[in-house]
N, C-alpha and C positions, 0 to 999 in steps of 0.2 A: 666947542667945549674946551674949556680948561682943566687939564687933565695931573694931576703930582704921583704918580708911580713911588711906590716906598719898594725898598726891599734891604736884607740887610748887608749885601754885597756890591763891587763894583766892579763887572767883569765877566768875562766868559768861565764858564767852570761848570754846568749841568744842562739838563734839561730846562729847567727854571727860566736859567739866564738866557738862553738862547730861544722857550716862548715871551720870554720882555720883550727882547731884541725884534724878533719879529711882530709882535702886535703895535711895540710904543713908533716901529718903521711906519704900518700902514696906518695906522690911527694919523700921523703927520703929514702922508701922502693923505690923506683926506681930510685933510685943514684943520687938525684939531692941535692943542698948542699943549705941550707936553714937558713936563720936568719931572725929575729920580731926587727923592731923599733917600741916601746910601749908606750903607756898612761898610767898610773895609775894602778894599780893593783885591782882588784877583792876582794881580800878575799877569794874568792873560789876557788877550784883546781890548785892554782899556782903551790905545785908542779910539777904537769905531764905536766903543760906549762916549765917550766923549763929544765922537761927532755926530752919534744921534741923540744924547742931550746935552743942548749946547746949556740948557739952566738945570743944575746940579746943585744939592744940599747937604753935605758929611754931616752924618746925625753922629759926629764927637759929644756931644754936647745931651746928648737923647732929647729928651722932652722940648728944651732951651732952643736945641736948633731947630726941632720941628717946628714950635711956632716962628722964626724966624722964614721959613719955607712958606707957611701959610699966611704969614705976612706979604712977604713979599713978590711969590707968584702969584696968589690970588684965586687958587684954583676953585672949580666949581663942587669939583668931585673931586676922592681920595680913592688909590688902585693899591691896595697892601697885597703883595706878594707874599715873601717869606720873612719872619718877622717875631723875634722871639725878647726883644726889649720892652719890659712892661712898663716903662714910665711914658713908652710913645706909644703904648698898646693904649695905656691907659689914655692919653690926652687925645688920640684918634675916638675912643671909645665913648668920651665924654664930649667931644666939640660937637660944632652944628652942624659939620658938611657929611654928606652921606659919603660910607665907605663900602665900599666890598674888598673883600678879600679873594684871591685865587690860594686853594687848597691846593701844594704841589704836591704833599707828602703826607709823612703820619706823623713831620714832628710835631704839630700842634697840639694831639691829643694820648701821644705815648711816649714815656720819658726815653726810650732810648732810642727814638727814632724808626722804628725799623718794622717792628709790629712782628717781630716775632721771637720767642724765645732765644736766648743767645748761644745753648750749650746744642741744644737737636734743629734748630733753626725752624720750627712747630708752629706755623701762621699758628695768630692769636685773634681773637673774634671778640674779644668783650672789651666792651667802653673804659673808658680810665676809670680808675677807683681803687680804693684802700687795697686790692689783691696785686696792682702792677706793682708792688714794693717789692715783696720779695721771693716769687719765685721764679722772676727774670734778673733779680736782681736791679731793681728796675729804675731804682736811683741812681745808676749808674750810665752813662751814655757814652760816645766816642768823642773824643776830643781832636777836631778837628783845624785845632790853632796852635799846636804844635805842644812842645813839654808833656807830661804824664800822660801814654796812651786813653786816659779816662777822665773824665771831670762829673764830678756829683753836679745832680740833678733835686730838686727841691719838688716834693711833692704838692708842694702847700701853693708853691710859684706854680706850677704846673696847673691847679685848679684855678689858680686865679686869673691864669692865663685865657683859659679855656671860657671863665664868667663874661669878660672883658671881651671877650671875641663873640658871644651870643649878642652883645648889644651891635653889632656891626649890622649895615643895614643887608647888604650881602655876603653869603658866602658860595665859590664859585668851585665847581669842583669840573672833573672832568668823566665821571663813569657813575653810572647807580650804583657801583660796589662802593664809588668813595662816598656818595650821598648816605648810602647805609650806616658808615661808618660816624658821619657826622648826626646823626638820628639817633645812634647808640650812644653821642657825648652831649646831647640835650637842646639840638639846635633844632630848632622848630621847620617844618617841611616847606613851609612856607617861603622862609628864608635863604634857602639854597635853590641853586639854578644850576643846571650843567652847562657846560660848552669845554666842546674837548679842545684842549688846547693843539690844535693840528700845525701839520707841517704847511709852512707857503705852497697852496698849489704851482706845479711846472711841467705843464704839459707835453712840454720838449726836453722833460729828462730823458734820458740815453734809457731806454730798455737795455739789459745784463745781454750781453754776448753769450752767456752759458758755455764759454770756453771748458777745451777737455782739461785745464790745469783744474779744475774742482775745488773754488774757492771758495771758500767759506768767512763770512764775514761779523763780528759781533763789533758794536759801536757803544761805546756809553763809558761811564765810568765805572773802574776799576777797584770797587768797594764789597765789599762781603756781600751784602745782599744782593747785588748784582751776579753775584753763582759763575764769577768767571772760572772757579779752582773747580767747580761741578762742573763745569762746558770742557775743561784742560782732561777730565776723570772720564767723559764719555769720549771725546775724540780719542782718548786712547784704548777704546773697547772698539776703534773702528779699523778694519781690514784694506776696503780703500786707499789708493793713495790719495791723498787734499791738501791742499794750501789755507792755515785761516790766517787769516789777518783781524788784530786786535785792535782798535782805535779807542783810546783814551787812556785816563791816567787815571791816578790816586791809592790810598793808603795800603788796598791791599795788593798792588800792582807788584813788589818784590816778592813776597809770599807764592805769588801764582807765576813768574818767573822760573824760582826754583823747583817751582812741583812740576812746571813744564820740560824743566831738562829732568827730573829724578824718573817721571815717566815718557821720556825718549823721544820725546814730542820737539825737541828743538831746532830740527832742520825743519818742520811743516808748521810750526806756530808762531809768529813774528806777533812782537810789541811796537807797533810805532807811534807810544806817546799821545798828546795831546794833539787833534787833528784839526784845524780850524773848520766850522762848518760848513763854508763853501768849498773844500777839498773833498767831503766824504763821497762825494757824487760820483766823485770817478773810481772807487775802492766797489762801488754800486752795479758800475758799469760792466764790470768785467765776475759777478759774485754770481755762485748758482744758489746758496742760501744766506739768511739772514738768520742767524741763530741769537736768540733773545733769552738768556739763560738765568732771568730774576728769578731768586729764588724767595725774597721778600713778598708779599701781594704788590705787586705795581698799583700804582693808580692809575696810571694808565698803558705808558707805554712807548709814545710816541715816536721812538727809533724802528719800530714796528711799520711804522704808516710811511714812515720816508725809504723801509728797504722795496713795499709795494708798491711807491710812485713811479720805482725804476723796475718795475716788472718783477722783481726779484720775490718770491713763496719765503715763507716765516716758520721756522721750527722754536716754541716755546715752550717752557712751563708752563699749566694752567694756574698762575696764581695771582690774585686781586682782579682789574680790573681787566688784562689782556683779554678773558674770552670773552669781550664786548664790541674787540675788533677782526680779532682770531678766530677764523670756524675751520674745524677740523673736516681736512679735506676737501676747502673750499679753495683757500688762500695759502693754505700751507697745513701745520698739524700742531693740534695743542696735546701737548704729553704729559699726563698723570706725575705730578711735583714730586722732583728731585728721581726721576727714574731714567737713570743715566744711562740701563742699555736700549731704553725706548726711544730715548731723545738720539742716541747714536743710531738708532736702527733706522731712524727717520729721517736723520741727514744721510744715511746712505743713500737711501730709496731714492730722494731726490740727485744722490749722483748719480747714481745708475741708471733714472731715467729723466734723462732732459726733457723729454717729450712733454711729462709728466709734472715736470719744475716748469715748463714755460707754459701751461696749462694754468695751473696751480698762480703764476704769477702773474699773467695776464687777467684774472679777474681779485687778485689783489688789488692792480692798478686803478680796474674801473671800480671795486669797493670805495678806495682811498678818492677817488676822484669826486665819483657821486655822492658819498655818503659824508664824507669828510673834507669838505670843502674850503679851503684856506678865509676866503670871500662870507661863506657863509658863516661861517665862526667872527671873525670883526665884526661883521653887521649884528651880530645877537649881540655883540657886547657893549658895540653902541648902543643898541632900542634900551640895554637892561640901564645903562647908565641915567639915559633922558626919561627914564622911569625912576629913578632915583633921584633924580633935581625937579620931580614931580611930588613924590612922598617925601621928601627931604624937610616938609612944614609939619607931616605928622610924629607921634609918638611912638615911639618904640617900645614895645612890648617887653618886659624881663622874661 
């Protein structure tokens, strides 16, 4: 299968980037012939993007350069990632090669990203439409390319976004909370598929030492919705002594800095930046919790699933799709959203008792192992494709 990955980045920088990295890896280790039409580049890990696509497309050009891509790799199928330029939305929308999409987020169908009110942070539950204008302010989103904290958002782009994306032959999501959510913007059931975008099984990751230094470990980026300034507000309601270590970066990362020294948290809370993901394993090794502290609905999660490869139990918020992987008191504990002395009460518990965290995190391991299969996820999204260069002669439904 000839396979052209879109997205609108080139580089390491989220969760996103690093399910490409690992599908477009084993899709090639299984003979399938692979190229990225890109956005912009990273800064980060571009080499090892470069030497897993060695044929690459910079969509400078939008529409212009895409069909030069489809000229000239020739692929079977289209894999649209993350993807918010409507001239290539458009001309994917309209050619004859079958596309799917992978849904990583809510930007496709809420203008500010994030899905939830900006001032009380108040998950939101209803589909795009005339109401998201203004009382989230909702033309308004973060701007994440530097200059004016903000950049307007087009409502009218937004719907047509969302038109143009109903004609794709797939859309791929990763939890029935995000399939709900794609139901509530007019996408036919028909249409969408799950496969959770999982971590590479490794069977021979390091189970946690569950050392007495009482680490605690949160991995992701460092963005509002990610509730790392709520994880900084509960660790300080906590009486224990503990170590967390913070892995990753981004816009709210100075923010939750200073609120870590104003609440005295400085000697027990380390920032160390952006972590490559073959390093995180060892921050795994040695953690008694994984604290996942989205305060946005996730759609999934998946920092979740690589802290229970290594044996390690999960304390989260309940919000979007986590309690699809998360059972309370199975694997760890899901905590009623944004309740910061439950979430602290529930990291202690697990330091206090070890017994209880290597309990709790050994049927994490065999959850993630059995249920969530690195192997089993590839293989659904081959069958889904060679079912797509099968209906790829029929007509698409509006």
């Amino acid at each position: 299968m000839r396979l052209l990955f879109v997205h609108d980045r080139f580089g390491a920088m989220g969760g996103a980037e690093v399910n490409i990295q690992l599908t477009a890896r084993e899709l090639r280790e299984r003979g399938h012939s692979i190229a990225l039409a890109h956005g912009p580049g990273t800064g980060r890990g571009e080499p090892a993007w470069r030497k897993l696509f060695p044929i690459t497309f910079p969509l400078d050009s939008g529409a212009n350069a895409l069909a030069q891509a489809l000229h000239e790799f020739e692929p079977e199928s289209i894999y649209v990632h993350k993807l918010a330029d409507l001239a290539v939305i458009g001309a994917l929308a309209t050619g004859r090669l079958p596309v799917a999409r992978m849904v990583h987020d809510h930007d496709l169908y809420c203008l500010r990203s994030y899905k939830y009110f900006p001032l009380t942070r108040t998950i939101c539950n209803h589909g795009a439409g005339l109401r998201c204008i203004f009382p989230c302010a909702g033309m308004l989103a973060r701007n994440g390319a530097g200059g004016l904290p903000f950049r307007w958002r087009s409502y009218l782009d937004k719907q047509r976004e969302l038109a143009l994306n109903r004609r794709f032959r797939r859309m791929i999501v990763a939890t029935e909370y995000m399939k709900e959510q794609l139901l509530k913007n007019g996408f036919r059931a028909s249409q969408i598929e799950i496969h959770s975008p999982v971590p590479r099984d490794d069977v021979s990751a390091p189970r946690s030492r569950f050392s007495p230094r009482n680490r605690i470990v949160y991995a992701g980026q460092i963005i509002r919705g990610k509730g790392v300034d709520i994880l900084l507000e509960s660790l300080a309601r906590m009486r224990l002594p503990f170590e967390c270590v913070i892995l990753g970066d981004g816009s709210h990362r100075a923010y939750c800095e200073r609120l870590r020294d104003r609440l005295g948290l400085g000697s027990r809370v380390h920032f160390t930046g952006y972590v490559p993901q073959e390093e995180i394993s060892s921050y795994y090794a040695d953690a008694s919790v994984a604290a996942v502290s989205s305060v946005w609905p996730e759609p999934f999660g998946a920092v979740g699933l690589e802290a229970m490869r290594h044996g390690v139990p999960v304390v989260a918020f309940d919000a979007g799709g986590i309690r699809e992987w998360l059972f309370e008191g199975v694997n760890g504990f899901l905590v009623p959203w944004m309740d910061r002395n439950r979430f602290a009460a529930r990291i202690e518990q697990l330091l206090q008792d070890k017994a209880l965290a290597r309990a709790l995190g050994e049927r994490g391991r065999q959850i993630a192992l059995e249920k969530f299969g690195f192997d089993q996820y590839i293989s659904g999204l081959e069958q889904m494709f060679q079912r797509l260069c099968i209906e790829s002669a029929e007509p698409v439904l509006e």
